[in-house]
N, CA, C and O atoms as a MOPAC input file, in Angstrom:
PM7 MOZYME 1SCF
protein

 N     65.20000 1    -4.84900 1   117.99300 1
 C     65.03500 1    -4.21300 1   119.28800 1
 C     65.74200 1    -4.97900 1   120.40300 1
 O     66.18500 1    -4.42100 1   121.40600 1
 N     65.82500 1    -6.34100 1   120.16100 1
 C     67.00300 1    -6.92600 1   121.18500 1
 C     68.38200 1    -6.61400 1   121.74200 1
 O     68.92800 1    -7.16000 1   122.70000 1
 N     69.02500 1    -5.26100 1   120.67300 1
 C     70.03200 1    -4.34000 1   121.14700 1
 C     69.87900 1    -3.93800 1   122.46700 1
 O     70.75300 1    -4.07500 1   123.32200 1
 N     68.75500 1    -3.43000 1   122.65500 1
 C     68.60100 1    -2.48100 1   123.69500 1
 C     68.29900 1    -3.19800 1   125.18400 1
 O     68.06800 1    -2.60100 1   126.23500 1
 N     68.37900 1    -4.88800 1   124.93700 1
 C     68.22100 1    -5.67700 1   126.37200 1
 C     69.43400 1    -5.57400 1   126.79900 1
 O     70.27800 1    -5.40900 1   125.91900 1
 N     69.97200 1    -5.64000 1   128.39800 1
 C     71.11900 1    -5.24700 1   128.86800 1
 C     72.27400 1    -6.57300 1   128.46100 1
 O     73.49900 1    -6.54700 1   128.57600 1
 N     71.59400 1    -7.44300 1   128.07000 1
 C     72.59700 1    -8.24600 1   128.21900 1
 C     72.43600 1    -9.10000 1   126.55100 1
 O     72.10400 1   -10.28500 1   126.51400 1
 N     72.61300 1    -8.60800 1   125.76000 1
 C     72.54000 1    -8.59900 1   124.76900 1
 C     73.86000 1    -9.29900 1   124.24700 1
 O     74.91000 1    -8.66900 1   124.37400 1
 N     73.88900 1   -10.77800 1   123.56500 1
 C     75.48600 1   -10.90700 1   122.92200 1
 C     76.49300 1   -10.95100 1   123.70800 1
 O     77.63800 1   -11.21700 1   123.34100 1
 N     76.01800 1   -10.59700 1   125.28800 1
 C     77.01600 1   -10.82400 1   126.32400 1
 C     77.19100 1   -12.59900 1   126.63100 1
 O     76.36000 1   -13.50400 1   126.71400 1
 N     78.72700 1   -12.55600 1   126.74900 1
 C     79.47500 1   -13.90100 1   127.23000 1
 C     79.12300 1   -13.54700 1   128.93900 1
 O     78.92700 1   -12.46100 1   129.48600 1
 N     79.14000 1   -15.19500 1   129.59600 1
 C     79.07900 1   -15.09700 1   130.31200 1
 C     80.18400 1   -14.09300 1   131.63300 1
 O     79.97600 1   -13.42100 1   132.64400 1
 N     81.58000 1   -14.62500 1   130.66700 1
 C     82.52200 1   -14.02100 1   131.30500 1
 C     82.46900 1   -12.25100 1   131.11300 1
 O     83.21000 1   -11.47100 1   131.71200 1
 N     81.47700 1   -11.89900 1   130.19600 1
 C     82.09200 1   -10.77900 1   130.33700 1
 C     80.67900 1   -10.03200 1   131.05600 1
 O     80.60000 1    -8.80800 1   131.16700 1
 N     79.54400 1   -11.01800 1   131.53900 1
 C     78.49700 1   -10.30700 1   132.42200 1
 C     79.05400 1   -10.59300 1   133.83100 1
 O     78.27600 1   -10.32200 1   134.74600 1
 N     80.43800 1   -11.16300 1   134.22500 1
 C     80.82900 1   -11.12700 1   135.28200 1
 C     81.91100 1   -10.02000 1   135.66500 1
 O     82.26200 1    -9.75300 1   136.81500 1
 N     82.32800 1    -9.48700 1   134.61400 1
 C     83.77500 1    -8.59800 1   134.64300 1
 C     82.60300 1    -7.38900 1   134.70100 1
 O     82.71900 1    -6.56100 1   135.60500 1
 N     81.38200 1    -7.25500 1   133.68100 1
 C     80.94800 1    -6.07400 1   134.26600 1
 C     80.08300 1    -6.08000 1   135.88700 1
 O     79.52300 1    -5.06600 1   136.30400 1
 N     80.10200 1    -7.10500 1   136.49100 1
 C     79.15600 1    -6.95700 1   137.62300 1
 C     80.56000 1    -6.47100 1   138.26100 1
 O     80.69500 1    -5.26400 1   138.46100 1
 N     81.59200 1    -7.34400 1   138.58400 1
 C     82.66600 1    -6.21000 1   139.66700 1
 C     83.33500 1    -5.13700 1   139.31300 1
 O     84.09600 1    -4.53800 1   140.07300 1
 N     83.13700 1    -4.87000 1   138.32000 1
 C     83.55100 1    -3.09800 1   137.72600 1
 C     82.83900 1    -2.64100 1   138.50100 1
 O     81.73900 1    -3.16700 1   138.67300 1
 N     83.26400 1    -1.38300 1   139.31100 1
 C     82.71700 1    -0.28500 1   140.47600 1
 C     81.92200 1     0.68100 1   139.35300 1
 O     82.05500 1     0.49700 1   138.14300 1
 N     81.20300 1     1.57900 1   139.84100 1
 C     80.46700 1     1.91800 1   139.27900 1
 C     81.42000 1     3.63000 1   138.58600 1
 O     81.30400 1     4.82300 1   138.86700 1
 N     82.34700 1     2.79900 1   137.56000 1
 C     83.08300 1     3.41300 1   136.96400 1
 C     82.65200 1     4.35600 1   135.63000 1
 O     82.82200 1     3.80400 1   134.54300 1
 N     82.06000 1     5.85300 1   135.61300 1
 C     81.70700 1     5.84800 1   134.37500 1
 C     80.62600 1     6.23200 1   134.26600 1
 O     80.23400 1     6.93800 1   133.33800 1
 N     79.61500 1     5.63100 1   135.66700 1
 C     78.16800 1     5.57500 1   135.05900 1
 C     77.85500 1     7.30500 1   135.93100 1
 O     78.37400 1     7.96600 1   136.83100 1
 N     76.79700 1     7.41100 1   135.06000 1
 C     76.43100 1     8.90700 1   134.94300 1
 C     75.14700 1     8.53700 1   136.17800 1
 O     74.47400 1     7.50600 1   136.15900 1
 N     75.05100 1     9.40200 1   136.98300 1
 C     73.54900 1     9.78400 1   137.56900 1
 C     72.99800 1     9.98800 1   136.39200 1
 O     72.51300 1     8.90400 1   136.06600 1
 N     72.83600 1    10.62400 1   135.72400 1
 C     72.15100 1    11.57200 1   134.37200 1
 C     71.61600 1     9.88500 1   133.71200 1
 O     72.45800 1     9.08800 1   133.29800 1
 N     70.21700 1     9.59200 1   133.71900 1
 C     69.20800 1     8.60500 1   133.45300 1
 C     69.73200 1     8.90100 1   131.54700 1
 O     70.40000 1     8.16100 1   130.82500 1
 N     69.16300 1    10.11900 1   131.26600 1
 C     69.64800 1     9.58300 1   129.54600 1
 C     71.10800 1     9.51100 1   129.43400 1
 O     71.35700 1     8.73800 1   128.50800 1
 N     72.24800 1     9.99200 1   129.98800 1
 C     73.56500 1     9.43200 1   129.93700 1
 C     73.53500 1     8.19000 1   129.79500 1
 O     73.64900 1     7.62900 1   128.70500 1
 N     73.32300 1     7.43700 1   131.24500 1
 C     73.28200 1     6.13600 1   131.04900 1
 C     72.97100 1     5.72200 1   130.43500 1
 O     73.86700 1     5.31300 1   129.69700 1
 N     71.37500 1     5.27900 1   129.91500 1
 C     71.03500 1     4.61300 1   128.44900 1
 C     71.34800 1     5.29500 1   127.06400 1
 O     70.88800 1     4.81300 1   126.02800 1
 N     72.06400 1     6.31900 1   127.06000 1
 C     72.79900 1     6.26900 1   125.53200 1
 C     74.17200 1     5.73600 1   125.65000 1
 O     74.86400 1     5.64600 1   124.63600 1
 N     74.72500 1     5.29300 1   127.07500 1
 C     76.15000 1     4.52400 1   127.09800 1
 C     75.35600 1     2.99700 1   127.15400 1
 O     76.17400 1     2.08200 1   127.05400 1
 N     74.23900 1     2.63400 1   127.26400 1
 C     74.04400 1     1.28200 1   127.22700 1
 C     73.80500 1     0.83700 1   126.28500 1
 O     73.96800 1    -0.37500 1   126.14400 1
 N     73.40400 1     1.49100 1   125.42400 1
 C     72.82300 1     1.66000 1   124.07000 1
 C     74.09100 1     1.39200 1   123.04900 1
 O     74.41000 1     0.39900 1   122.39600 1
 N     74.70300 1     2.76300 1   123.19800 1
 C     76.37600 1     2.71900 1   121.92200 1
 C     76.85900 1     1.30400 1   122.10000 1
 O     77.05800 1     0.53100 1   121.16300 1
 N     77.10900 1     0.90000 1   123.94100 1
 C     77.65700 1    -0.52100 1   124.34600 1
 C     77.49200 1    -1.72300 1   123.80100 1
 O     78.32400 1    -2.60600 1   123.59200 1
 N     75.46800 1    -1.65200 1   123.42300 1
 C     75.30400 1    -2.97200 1   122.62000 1
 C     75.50400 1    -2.65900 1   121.60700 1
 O     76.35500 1    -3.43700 1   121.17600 1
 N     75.14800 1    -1.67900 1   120.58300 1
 C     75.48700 1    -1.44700 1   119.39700 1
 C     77.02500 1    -1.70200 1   118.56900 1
 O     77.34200 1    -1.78100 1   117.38200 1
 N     77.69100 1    -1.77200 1   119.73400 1
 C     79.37100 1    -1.72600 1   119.80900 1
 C     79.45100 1    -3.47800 1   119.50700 1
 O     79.64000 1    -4.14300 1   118.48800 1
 N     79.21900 1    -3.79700 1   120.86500 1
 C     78.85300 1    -5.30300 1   120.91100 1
 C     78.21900 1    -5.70500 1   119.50200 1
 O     79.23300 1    -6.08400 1   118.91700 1
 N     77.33800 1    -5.83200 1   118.74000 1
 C     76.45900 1    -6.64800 1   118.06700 1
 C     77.37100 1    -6.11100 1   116.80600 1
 O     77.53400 1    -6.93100 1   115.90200 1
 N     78.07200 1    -4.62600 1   116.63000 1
 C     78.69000 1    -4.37700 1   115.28200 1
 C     80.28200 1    -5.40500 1   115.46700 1
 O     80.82200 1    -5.56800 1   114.37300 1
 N     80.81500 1    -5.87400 1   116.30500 1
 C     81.77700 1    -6.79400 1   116.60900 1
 C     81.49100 1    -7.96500 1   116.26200 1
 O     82.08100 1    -8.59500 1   115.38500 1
 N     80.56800 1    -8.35200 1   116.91600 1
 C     80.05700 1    -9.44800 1   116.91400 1
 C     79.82200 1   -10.31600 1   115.37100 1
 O     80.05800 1   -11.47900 1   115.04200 1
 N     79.17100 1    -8.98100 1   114.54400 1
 C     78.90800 1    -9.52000 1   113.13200 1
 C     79.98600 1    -9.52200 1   112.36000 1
 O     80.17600 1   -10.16300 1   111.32600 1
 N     80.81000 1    -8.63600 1   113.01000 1
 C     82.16500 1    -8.97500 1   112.15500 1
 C     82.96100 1   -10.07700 1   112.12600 1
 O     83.31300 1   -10.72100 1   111.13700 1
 N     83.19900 1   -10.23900 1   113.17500 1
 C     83.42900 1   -11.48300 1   113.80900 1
 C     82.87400 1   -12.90900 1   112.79500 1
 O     83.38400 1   -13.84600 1   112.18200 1
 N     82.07800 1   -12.58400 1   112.96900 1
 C     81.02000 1   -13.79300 1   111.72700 1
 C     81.80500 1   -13.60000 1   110.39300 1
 O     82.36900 1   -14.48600 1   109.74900 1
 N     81.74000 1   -12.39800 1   110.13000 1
 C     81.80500 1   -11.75700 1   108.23500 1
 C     82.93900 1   -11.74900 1   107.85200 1
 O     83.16600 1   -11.63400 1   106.64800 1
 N     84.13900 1   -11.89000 1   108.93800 1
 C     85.35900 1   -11.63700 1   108.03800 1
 C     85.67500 1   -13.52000 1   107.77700 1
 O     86.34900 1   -13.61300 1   106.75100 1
 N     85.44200 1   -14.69500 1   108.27600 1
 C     85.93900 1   -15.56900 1   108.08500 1
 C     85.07700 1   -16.22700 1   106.52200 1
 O     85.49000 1   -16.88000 1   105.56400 1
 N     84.02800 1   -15.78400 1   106.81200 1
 C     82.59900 1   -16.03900 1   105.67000 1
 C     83.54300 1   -15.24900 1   104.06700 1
 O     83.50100 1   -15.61700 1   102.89300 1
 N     84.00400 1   -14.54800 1   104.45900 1
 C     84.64400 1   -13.47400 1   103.13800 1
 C     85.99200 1   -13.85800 1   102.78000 1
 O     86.20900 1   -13.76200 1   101.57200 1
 N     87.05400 1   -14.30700 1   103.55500 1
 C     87.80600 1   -14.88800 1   103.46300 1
 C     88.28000 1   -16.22400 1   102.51800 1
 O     89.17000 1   -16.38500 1   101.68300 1
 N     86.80500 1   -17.43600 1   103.31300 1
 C     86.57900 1   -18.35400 1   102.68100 1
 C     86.11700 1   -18.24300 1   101.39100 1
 O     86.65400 1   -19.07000 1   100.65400 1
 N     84.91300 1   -17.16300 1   100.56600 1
 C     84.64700 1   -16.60700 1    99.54800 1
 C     86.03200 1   -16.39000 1    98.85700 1
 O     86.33900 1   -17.37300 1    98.18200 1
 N     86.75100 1   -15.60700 1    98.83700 1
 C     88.01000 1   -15.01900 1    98.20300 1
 C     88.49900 1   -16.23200 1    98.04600 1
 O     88.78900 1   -16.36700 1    96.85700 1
 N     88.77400 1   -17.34200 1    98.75400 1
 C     89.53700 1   -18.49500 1    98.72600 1
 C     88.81800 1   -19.23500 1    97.74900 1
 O     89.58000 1   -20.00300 1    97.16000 1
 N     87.37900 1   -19.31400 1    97.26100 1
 C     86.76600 1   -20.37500 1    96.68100 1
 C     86.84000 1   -19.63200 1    95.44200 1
 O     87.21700 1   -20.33100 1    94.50100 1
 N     86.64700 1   -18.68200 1    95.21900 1
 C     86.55300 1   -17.60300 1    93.92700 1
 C     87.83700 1   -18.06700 1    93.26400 1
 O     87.91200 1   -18.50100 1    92.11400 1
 N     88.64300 1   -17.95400 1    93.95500 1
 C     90.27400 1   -17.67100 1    93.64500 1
 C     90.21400 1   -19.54000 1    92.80300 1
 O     90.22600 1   -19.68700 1    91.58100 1
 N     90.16300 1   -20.54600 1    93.65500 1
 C     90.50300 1   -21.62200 1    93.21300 1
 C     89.15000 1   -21.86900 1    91.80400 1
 O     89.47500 1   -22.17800 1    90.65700 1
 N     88.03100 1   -21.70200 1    92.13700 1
 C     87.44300 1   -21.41400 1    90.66000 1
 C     87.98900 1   -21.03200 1    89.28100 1
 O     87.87800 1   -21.55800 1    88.17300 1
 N     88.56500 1   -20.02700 1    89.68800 1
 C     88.96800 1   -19.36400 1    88.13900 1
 C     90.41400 1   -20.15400 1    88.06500 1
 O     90.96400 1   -19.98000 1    86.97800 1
 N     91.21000 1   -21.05300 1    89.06400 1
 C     92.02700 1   -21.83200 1    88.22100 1
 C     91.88000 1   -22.50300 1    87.77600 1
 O     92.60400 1   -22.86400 1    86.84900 1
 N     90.63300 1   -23.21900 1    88.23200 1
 C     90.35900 1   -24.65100 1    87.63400 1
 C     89.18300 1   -24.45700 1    85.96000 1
 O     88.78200 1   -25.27200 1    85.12800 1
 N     89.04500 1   -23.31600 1    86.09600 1
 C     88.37800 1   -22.54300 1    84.95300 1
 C     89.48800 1   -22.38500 1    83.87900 1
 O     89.14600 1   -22.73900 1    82.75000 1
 N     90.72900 1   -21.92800 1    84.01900 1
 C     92.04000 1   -21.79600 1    83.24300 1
 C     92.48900 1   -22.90600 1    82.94800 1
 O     92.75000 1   -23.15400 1    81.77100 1
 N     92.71500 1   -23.97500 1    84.09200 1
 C     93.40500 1   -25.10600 1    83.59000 1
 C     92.44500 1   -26.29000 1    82.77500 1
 O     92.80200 1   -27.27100 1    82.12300 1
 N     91.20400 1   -25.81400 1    83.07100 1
 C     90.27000 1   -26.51200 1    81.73800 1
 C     90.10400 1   -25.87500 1    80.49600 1
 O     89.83100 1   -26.49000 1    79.46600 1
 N     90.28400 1   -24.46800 1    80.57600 1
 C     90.45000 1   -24.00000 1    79.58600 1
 C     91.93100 1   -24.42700 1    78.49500 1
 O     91.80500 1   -24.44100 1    77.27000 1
 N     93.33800 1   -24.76600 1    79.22500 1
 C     93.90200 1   -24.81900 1    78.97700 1
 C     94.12300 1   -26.61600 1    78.22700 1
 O     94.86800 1   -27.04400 1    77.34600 1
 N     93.37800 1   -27.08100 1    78.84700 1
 C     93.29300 1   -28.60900 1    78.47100 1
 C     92.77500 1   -28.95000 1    77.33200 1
 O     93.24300 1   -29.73500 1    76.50800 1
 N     91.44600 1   -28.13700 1    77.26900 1
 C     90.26000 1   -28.08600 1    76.28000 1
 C     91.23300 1   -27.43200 1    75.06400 1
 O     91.31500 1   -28.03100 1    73.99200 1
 N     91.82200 1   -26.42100 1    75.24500 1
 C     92.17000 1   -25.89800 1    74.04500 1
 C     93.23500 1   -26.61500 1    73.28800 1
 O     93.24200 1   -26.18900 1    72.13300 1
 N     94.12500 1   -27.52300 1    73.47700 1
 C     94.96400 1   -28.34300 1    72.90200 1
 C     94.08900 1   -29.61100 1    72.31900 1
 O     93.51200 1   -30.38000 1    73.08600 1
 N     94.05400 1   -29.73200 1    71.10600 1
 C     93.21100 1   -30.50700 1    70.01600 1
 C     93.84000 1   -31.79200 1    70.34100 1
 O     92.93500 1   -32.47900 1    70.81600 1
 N     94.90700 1   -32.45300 1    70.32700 1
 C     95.93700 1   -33.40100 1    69.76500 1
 C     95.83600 1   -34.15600 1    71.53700 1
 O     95.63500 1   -35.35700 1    71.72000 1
 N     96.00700 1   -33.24000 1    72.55200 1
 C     95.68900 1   -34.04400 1    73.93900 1
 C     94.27100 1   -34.29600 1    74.32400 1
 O     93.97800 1   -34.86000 1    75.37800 1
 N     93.63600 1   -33.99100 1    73.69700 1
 C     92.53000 1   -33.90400 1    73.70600 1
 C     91.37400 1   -35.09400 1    72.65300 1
 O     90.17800 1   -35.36000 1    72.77600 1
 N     92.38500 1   -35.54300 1    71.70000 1
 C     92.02600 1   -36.27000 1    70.92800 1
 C     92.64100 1   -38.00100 1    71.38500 1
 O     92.11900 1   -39.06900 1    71.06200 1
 N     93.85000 1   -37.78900 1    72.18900 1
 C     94.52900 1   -38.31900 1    72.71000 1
 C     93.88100 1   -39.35300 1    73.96600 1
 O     94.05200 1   -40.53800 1    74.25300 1
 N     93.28000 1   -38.54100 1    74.38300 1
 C     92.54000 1   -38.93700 1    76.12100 1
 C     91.16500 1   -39.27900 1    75.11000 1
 O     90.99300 1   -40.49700 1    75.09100 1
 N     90.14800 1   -38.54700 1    74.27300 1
 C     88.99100 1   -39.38300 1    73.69700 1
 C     89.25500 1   -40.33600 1    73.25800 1
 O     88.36500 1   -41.02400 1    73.75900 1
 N     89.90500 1   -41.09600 1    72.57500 1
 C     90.26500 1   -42.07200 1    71.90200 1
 C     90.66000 1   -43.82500 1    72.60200 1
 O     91.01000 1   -44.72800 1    71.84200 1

């Protein structure tokens, strides 16, 4: 329910860019307004998490990726008998 506080996820800079915006937009019409304040945070907080999720997924793909080489190149180590007998010894 914290969506729906006006200042929700807002930077400071950008609760200042909306205070001198003229009153561009805004509806007399009481439910106009709060379904544009509403979409606004919803807009905001679906950014916001992205923001978070794409670097989190990124780093995933990156750790996955180096896993399965180091999964191959042990596989590849392990499977040669003679280097392997080589390094135990």
């Amino acid at each position: 329910m914290r969506y729906l506080h006006n200042d929700f996820g807002l930077t400071e800079k950008e609760k200042e860019k909306d205070k001198k915006k003229p009153n561009e937009g805004k509806s007399k019409d009481p439910l106009i307004y709060e379904l544009r304040k509403r979409i606004d945070s919803y807009h905001r907080l679906v950014v916001r998490n992205l923001r978070d999720l794409v670097p989190k997924q990124i780093f995933n793909f990156l750790i996955i990726k180096c896993l399965k080489e180091l999964e191959f190149e042990a596989f590849q180590f392990t499977s040669d008998v003679n280097k392997l007998k080589d390094l135990l010894n």
